[in-house]
Backbone as JSON, one array per atom type, in Angstrom:
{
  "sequence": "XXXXXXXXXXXXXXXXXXXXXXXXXXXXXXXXXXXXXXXXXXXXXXXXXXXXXXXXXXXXXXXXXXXXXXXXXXXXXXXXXXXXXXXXXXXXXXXXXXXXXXXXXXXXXXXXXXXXXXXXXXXXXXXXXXXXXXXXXXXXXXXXXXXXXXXXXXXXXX",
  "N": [[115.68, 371.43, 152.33], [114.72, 369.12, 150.93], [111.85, 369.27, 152.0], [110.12, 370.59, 150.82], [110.3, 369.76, 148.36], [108.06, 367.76, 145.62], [107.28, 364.5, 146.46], [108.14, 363.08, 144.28], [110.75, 363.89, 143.88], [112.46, 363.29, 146.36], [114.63, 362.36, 147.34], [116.75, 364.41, 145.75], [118.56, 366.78, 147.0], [120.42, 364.49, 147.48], [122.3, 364.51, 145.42], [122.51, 366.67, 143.99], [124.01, 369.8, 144.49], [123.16, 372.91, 146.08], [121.21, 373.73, 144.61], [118.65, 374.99, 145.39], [117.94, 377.27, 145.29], [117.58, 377.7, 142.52], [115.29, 375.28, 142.15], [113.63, 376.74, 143.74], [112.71, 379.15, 142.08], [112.18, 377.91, 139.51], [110.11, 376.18, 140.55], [108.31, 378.33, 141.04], [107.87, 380.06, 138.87], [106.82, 378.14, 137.56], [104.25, 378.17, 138.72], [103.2, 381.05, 138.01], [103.08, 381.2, 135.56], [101.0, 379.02, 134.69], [98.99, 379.65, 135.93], [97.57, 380.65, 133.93], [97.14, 379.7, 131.72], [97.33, 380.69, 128.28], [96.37, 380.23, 124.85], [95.95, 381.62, 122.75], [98.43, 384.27, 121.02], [99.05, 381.51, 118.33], [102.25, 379.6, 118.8], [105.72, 378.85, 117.66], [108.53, 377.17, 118.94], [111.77, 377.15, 117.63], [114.69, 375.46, 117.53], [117.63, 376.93, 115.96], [120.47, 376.41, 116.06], [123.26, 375.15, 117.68], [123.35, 376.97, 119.78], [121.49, 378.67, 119.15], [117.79, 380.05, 118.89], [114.74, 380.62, 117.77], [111.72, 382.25, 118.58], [108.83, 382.15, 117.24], [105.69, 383.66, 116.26], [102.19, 383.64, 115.53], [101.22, 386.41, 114.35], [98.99, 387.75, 113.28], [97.5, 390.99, 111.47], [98.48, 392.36, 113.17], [100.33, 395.26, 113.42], [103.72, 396.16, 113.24], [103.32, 398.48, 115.28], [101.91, 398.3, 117.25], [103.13, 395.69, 119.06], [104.48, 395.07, 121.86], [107.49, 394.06, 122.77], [109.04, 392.73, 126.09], [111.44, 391.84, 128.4], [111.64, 390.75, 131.81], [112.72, 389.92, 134.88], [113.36, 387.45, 134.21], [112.18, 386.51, 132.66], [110.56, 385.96, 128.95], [108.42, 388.71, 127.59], [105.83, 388.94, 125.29], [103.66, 391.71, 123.96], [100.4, 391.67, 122.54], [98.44, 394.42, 121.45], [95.66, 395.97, 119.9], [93.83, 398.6, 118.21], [90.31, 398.89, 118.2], [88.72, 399.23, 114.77], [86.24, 399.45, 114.07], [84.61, 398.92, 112.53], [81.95, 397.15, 110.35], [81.48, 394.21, 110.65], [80.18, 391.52, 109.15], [80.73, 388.94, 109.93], [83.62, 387.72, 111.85], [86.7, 386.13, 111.38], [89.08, 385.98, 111.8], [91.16, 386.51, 114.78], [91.47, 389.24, 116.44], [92.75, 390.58, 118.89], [93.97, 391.55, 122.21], [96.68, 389.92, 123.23], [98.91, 388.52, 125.8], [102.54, 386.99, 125.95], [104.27, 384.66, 127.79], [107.69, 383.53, 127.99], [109.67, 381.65, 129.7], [112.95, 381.85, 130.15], [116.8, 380.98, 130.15], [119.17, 381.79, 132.42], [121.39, 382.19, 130.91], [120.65, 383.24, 128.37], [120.19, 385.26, 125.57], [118.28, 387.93, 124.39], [118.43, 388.58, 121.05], [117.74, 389.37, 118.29], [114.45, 390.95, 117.15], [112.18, 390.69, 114.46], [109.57, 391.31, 112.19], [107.33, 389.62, 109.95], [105.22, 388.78, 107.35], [103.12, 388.74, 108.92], [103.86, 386.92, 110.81], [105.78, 386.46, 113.88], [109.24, 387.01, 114.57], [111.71, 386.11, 117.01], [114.79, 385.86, 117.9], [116.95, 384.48, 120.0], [119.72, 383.58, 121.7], [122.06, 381.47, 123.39], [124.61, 382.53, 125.32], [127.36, 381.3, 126.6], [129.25, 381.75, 129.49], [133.12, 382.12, 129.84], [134.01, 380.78, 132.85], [132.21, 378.88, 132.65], [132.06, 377.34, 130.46], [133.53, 373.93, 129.29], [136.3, 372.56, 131.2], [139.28, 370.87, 130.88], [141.55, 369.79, 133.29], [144.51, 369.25, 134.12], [146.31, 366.54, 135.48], [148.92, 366.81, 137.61], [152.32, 365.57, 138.32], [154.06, 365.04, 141.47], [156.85, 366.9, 142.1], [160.22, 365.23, 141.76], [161.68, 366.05, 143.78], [160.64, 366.53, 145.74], [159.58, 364.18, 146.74], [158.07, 362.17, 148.84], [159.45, 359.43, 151.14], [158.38, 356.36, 152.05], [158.56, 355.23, 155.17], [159.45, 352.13, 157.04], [158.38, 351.75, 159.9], [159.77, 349.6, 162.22], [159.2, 349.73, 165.01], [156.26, 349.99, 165.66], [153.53, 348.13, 166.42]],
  "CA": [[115.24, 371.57, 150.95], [113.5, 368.36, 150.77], [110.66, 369.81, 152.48], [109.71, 372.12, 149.56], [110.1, 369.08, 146.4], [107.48, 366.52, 145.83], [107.81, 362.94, 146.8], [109.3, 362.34, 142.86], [112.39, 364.37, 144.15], [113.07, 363.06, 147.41], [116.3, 362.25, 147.3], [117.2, 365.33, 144.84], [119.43, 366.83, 147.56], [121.87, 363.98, 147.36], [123.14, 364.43, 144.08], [122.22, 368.52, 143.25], [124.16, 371.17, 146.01], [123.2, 374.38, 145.77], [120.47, 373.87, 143.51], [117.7, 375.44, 146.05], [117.18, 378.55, 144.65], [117.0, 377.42, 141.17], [114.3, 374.55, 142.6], [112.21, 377.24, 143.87], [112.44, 380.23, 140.74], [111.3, 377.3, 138.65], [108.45, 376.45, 141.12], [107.11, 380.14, 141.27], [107.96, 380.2, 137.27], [105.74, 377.39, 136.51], [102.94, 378.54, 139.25], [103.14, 382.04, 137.25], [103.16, 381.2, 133.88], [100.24, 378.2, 134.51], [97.98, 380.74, 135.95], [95.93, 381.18, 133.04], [97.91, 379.64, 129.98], [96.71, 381.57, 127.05], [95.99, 379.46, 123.47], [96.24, 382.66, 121.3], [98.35, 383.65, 119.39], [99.61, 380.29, 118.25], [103.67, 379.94, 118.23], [106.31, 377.72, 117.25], [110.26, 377.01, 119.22], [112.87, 376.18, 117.15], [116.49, 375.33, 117.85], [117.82, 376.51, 114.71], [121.78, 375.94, 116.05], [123.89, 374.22, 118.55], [122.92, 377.34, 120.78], [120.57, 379.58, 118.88], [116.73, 379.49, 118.77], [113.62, 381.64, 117.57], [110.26, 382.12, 118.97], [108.06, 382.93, 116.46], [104.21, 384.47, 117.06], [101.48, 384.35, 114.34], [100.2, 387.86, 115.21], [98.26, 388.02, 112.2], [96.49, 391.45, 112.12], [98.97, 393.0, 114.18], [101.43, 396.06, 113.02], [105.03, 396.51, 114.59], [103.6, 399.51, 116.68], [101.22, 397.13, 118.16], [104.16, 394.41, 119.62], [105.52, 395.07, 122.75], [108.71, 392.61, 123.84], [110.27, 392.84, 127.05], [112.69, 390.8, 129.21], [111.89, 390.99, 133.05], [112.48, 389.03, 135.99], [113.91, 385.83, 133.43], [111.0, 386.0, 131.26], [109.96, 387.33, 127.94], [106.86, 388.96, 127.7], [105.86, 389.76, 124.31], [102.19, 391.55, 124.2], [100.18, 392.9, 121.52], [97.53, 395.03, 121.29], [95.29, 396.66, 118.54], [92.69, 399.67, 118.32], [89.35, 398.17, 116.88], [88.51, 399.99, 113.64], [85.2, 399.92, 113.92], [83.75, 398.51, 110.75], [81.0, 396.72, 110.55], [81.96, 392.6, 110.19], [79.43, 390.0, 109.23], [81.71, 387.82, 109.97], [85.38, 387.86, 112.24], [87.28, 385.24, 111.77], [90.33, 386.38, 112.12], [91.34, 387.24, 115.83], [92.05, 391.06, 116.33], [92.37, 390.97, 120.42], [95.06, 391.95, 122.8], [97.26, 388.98, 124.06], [100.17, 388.31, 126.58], [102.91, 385.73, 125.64], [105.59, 384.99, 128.66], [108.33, 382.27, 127.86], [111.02, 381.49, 130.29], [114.47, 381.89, 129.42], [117.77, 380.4, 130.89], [120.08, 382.92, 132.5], [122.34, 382.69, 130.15], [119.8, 383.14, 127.27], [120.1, 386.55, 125.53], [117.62, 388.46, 123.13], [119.4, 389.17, 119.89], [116.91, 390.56, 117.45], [113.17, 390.34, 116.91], [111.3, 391.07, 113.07], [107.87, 390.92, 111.43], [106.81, 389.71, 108.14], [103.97, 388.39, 106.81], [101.9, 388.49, 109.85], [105.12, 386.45, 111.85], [106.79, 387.47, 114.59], [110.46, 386.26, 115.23], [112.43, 386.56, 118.31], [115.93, 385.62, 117.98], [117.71, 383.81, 121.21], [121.12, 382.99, 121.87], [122.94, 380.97, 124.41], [125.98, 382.94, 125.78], [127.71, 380.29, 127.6], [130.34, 382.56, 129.33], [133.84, 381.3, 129.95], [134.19, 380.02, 133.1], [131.21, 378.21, 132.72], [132.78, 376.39, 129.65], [134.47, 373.02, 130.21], [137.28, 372.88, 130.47], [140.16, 370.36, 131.42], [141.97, 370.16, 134.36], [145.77, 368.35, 134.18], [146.75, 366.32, 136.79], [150.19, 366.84, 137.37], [152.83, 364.6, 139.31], [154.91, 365.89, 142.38], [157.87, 366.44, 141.27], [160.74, 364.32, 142.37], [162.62, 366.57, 145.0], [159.75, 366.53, 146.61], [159.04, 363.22, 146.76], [158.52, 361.75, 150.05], [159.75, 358.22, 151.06], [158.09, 355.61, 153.28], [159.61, 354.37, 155.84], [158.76, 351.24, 157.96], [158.6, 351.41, 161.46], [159.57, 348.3, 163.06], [158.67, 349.29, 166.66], [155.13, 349.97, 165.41], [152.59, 346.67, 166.53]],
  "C": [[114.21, 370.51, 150.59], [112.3, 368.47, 150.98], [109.48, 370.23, 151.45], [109.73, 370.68, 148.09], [108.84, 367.85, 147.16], [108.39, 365.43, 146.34], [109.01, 362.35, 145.69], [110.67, 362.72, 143.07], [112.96, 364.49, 145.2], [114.71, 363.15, 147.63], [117.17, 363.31, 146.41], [118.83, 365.84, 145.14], [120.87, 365.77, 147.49], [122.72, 363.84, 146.58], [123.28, 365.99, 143.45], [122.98, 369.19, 144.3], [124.3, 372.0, 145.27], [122.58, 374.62, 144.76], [118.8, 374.47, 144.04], [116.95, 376.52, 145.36], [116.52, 378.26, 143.18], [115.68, 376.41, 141.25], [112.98, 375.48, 142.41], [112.0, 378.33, 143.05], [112.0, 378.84, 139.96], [109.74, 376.97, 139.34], [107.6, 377.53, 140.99], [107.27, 379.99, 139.95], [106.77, 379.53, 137.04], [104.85, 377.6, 137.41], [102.29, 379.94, 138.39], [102.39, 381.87, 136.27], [101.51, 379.93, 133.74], [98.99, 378.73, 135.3], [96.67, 380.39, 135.13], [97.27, 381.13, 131.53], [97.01, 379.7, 128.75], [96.72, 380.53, 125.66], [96.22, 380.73, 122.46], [97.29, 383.35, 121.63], [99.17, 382.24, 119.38], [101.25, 380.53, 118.36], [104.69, 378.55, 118.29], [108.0, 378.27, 117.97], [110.63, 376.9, 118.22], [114.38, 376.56, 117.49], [116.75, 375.58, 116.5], [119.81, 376.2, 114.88], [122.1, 375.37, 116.96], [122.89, 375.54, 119.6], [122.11, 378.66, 120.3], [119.16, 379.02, 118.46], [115.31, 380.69, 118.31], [112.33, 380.74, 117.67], [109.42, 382.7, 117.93], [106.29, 382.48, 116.59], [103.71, 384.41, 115.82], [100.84, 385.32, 114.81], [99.95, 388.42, 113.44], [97.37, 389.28, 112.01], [97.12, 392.85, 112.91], [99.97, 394.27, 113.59], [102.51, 395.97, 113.79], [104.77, 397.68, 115.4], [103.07, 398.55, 117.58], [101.72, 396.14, 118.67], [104.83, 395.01, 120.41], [106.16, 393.91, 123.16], [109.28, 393.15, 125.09], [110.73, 391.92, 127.46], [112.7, 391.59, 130.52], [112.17, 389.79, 133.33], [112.81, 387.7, 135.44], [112.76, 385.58, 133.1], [110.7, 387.06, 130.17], [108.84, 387.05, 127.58], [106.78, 389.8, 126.23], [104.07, 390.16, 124.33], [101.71, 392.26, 122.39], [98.73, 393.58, 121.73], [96.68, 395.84, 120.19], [94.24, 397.39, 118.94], [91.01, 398.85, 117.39], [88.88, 399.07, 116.25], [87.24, 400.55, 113.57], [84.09, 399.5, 112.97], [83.3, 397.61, 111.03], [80.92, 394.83, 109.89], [80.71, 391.77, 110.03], [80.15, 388.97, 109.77], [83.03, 388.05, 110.45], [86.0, 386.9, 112.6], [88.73, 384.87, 112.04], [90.88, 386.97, 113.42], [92.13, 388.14, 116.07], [92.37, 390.94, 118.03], [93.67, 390.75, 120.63], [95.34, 390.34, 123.43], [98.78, 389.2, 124.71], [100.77, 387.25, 125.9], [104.09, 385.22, 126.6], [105.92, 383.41, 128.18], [109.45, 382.54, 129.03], [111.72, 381.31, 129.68], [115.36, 381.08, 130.65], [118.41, 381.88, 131.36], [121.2, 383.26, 131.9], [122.01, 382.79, 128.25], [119.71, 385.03, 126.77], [119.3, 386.7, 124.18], [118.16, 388.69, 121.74], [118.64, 390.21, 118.93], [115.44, 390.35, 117.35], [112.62, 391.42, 115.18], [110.05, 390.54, 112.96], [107.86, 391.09, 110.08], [106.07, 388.49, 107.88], [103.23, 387.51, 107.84], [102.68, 387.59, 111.53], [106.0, 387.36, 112.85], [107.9, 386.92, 115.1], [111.25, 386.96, 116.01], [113.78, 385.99, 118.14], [116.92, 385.61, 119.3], [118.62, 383.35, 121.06], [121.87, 382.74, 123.33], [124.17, 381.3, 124.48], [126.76, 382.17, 127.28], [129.54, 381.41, 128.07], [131.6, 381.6, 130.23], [134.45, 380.56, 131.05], [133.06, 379.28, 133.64], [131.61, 376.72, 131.49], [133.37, 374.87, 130.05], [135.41, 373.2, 129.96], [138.17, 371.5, 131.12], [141.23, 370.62, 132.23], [143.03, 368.86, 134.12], [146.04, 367.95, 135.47], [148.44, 366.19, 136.39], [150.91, 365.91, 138.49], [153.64, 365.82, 140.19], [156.04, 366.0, 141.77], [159.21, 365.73, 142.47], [161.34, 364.22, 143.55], [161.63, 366.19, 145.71], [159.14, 365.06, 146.76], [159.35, 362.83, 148.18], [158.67, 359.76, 150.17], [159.22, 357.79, 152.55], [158.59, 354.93, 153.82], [158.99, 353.46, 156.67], [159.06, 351.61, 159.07], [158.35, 350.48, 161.77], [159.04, 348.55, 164.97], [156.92, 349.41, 166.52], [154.41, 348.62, 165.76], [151.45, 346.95, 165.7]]
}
């Protein structure tokens, strides 16, 4: 595995097992996604709970036929597209053009709802932490007494 991380994560292996695969889906993720990172439309994270979060898109311009979302491959791809009208602009300062938007997700990151209003587009994310992923506590218990074994010295032992 070391082979495959920079120098900064030499030693990674001695503290991560069984973190290979996830190593290299984030490598190909961020070779993907850094391609050709897009500037329009603008958008804003927020955490708004312990484990919920919305993406929201200014797609200013845009109608809800014109917003496709999906969820492949552990990313969401929201696109939009618009027909140009035709009309005759002195002036466009408002950007009308088709964009891609891919965010990585966690795998345990699920879509919930997405809306539009006033030109916004919110995505609604939630962390389904499922249960035996949870922590949980683990009792240590004693032997119990029958079972207790007793040490014995051996004197012929040197």
């Amino acid at each position: 595995m070391t082979t495959l991380l920079p120098t900064m994560f030499k030693d990674f292996d001695k503290f991560f097992v069984g973190f290979d695969d996830t190593y290299n889906r984030l490598a190909k993720l961020h070779d993907d996604v850094t391609k050709y990172v897009p500037n329009y439309p603008p958008y804003n994270i927020k955490k708004v709970e312990e484990n919920k979060y919305v993406v929201e898109l200014a797609v200013a311009g845009f109608a809800k036929q014109d917003i496709e979302i999906t969820f492949e491959d552990g990313k969401l791809i929201v696109k939009g597209s618009t027909q140009d009208d035709g009309d005759n602009f002195l002036f466009r300062g408002i950007a009308n053009r088709a964009f891609t938007r891919t965010f990585a997700l966690d795998d345990q990151i699920e879509i919930k709802d997405a809306e539009m209003f006033n030109g916004m587009l919110k995505i609604f994310l939630e962390r389904i932490v499922p249960e035996h992923k949870k922590p949980k506590k683990i009792e240590v218990k004693e032997k119990s007494t029958s079972a207790k074994q007793l040490l014995v010295e051996d004197k012929d032992v040197k």
